[in-house]
N, C-alpha and C positions, 0 to 999 in steps of 0.2 A: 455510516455503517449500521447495519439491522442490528436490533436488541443492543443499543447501548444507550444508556442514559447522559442527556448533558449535564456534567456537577456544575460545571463553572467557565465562563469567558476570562481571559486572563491577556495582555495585549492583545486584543482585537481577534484572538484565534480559542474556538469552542473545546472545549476539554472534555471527553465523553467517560464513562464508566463504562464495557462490556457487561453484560450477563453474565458472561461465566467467569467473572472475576470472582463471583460468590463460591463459586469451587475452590478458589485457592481459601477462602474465612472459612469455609466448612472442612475445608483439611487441619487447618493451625487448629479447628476447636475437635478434630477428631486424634489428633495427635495430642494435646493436653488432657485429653481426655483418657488415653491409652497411657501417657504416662503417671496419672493420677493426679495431676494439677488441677487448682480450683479455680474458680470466676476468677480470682485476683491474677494469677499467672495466664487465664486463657486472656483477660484484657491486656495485661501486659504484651503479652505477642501480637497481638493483633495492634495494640498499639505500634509495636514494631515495624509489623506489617506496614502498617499506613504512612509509615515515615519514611520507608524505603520507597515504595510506591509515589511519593511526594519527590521524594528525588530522583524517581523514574521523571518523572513531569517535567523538571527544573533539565533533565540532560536532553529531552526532546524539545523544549525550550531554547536550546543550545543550539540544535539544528537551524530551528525555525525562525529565531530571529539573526544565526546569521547568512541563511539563505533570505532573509529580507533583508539585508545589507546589499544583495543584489541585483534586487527587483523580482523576489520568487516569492510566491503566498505560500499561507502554508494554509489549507482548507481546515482542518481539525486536529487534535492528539486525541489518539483511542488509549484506554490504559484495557490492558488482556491479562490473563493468567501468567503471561511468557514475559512480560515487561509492556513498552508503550511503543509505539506508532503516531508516528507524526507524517500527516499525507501532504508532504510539497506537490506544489502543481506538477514541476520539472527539476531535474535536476539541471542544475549549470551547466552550461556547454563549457565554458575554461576547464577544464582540470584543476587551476590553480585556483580556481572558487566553487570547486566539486571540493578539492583536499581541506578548505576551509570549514565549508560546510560541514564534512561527513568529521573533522577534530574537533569540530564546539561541543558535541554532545560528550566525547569521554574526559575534553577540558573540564567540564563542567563535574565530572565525578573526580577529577585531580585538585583542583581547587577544595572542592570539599574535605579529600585526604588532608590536604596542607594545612586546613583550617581545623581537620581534626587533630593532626599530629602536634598543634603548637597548642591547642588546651587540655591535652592528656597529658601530664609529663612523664619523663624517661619509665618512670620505678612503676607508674600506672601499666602502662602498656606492657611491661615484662610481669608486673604482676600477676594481670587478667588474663594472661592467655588460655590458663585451666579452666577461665571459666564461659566460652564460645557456644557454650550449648544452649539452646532455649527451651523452655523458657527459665529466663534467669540469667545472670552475668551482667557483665558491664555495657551499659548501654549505647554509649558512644562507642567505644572500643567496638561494638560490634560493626555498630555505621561505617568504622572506619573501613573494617575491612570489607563489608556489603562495597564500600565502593573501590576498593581496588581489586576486587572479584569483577565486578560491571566494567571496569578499565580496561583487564584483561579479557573478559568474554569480549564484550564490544570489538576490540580490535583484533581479535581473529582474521585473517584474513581470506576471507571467502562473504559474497553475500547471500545475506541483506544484511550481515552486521558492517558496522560501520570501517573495519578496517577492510574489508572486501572494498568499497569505493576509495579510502585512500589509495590501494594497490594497485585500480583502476584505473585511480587519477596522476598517480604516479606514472604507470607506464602507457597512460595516455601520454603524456608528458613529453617522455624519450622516444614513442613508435610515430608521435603524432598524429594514429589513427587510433580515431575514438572505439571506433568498433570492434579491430582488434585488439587493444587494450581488453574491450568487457571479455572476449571470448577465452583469450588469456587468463585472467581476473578468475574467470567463470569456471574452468578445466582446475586450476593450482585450488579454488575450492570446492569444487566435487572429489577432487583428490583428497581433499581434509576430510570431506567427509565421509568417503570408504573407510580411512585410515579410523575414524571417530566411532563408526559402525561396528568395523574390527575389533577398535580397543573394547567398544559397548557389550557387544555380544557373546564373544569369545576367551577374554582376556580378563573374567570376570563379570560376571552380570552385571551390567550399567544403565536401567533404563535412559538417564539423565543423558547420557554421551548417545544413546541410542536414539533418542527425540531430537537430540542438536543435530546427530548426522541427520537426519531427515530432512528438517528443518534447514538448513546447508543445503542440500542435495536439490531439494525442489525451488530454495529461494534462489541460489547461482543460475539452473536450467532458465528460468523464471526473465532473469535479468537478460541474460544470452540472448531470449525468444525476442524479449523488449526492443531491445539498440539491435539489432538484426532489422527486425519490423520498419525500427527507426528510419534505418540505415537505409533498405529498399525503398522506401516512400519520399528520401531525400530528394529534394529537385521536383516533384512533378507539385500540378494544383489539383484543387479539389475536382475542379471538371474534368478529369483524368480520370477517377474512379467513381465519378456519384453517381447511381440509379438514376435515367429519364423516365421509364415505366413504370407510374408507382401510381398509388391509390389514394386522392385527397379527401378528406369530409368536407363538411360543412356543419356549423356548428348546429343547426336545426335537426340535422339527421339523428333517426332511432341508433341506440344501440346495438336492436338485432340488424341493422342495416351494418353495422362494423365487425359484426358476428360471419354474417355473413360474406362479406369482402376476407375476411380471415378463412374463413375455410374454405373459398373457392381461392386462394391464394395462398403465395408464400410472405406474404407483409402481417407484420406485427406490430409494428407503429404507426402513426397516420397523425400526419398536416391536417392542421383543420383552415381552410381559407374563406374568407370571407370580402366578396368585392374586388379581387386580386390579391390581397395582403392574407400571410401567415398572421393566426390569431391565437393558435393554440397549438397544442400536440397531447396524442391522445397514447402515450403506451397500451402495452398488454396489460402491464402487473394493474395500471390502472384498471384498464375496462372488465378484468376479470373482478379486483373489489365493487365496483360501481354496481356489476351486475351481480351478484349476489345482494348489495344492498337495495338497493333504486330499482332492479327488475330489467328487463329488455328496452321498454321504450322511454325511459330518459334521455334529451334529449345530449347531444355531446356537447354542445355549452358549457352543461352542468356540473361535467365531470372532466373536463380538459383541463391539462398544464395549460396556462396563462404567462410563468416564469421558464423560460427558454431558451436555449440560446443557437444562432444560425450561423451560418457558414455563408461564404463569398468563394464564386465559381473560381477567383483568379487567386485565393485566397492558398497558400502553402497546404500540401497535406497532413504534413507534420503536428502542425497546432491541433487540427482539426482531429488528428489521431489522441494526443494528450484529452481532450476534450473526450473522446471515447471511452473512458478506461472505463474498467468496471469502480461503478458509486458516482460514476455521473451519467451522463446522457446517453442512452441507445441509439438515439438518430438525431442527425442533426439535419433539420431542413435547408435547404441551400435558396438564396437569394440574392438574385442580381436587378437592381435597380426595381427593387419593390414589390420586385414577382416572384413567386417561387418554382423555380427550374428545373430542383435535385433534389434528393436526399443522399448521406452517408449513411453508412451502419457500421458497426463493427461489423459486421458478417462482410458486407463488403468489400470493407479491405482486407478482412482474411482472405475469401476472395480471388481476391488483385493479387495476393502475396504470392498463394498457390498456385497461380497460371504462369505468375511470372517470370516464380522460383523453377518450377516446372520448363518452363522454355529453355530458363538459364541453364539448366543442369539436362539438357537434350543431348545425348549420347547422337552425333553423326552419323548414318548409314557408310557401313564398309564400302571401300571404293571399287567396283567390278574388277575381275583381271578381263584384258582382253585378250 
């Protein structure tokens, strides 16, 4: 993900920091600041801060290793303003190790209640309740409840929170079909989040409920579009949809030679081959920094992916769609037995989707009377 820093590797999976995580530090010190607290109260929150956030990590944690109980990677955790993100390759095709999956992370905030509830005792916990405000109050106390707030948001059920894919995998479960399960899943939360918008807007000014419907609203579409996409690309291979008219380099070739192939054309990517074998790949985002630094004729050696990854003509489309998302690869070159035959795009199978959808949804001409 752009602008985030790596803090730390933690089982085998990269832990990133956002940029705009420093918007939520500059609010807690704009907020102590407004209430007239000093260094010692704005560290203390921020301390807080960092604890929660810590436990953001350990519930995405929860995801990630037990979608590796399954054989799913999990590529990185981003931690954001809004909580964290943990990027699995896929999700489970079972349901019944979608439902696993998508409960490790709010386990992982119940466990911690439990472990907080047995070292507060009874007279703690009724004691401190007056004092939930920050900065100040009881520390733990507040942890505790930081995580049965995350228990309860989390399992909402609408997505991209995690009880939207229980309720998915749930009624994958009973329909059997995965797809309408998401669409189901996807409507019961867009409906929350009218209803959230509602209560936000109307019902009392709520930015908070007004961000989550949003957030709701675009993640469920979002998911629908997904297992939709999924769903039509089921069954065919890659030679089904991959580009044969496309535009190779060669790694010797100028830049303004790729300049040019780009604007008497609609390609954006480019194979670089050498001798019959793929040896590189050359994006956009790349060729536009190379040439602003290096100039026009550098040559494309210089500046080509060397780490890449390709496709097989007989090869499912499915994977190769996974392989597309946005934060990985824009095209993938296609190879059969050493040569390169094809490429994918995401544009491509957009594409395939719109022709196809388009056919499927062809209104029949009226029948003549005679």
């Amino acid at each position: 993900m752009k602008w985030a820093w790596r803090i730390g590797r933690f089982a085998g999976i990269d832990v990133f920091l956002h940029a705009t995580f420093l918007l939520l530090v500059a609010w807690v010190y704009l907020e102590n600041q407004n209430s007239g607290g000093n260094l010692s109260s704005f560290l203390h929150s921020l301390g807080f801060l960092l604890t929660v956030f810590a436990i953001i990590v350990m519930h995405e944690f929860g995801h990630a290793l037990a979608a590796r109980r399954y054989g799913i990677r999990t590529r990185d955790i981003t931690l954001l303003p809004i909580g964290g993100v943990a990027r699995l390759e896929r999700m489970p095709e079972d349901p019944r190790q979608e439902l696993v999956v998508a409960l490790a992370g709010p386990a992982v905030n119940v466990a911690i209640v439990i472990l907080l509830t047995l070292i507060l005792t009874p007279a703690a916990l009724l004691g401190s309740l007056r004092e939930m405000h920050l900065p100040g109050g009881a520390f733990l106390l507040k942890l505790l409840w930081v995580n049965v707030w995350l228990v309860l948001f989390n399992m909402i059920p609408a997505f991209p929170m995690d009880g939207g894919r229980v309720l998915r995998a749930l009624l994958a479960m009973f329909t059997r079909d995965y797809n309408k399960a998401t669409q189901i899943a996807a409507r019961i939360g867009q409906g929350l989040a009218i209803l959230f918008f509602f209560a936000g807007a109307f019902l009392g000014w709520n930015p908070f409920l007004v961000f989550i419907a949003i957030f709701i609203w675009f993640g469920a579409g979002g998911e629908a579009r997904m297992v939709s996409a999924r769903a039509a690309l089921s069954g065919l291979t890659v030679d089904r949809v991959m580009i044969t008219h496309f535009q190779a380099l060669s790694p010797r070739d100028p830049l303004s030679a790729v300049v040019a192939h780009i604007l008497a054309g609609f390609q954006h990517d480019f194979p670089v081959v050498e001798g019959g074998q793929v040896v590189g790949l050359l994006p956009r985002e790349d060729l536009i920094a190379a040439l602003k630094q290096r100039g026009d004729q550098t040559e494309v050696a210089a500046v080509m992916r060397r780490d890449f990854v390709t496709a097989h003509p007989s090869e499912p489309v499915e994977t190769a769609f996974v392989r597309l998302q946005p934060g990985q690869c824009a095209t993938l070159p296609v190879v059969h037995a050493g040569h390169l035959v094809g490429v994918v795009t995401a544009e491509s199978l957009n594409e395939y989707l719109a022709i196809t959808g388009a056919l499927r949804e062809r209104v029949p001409p009226p029948l003549e009377r005679r």
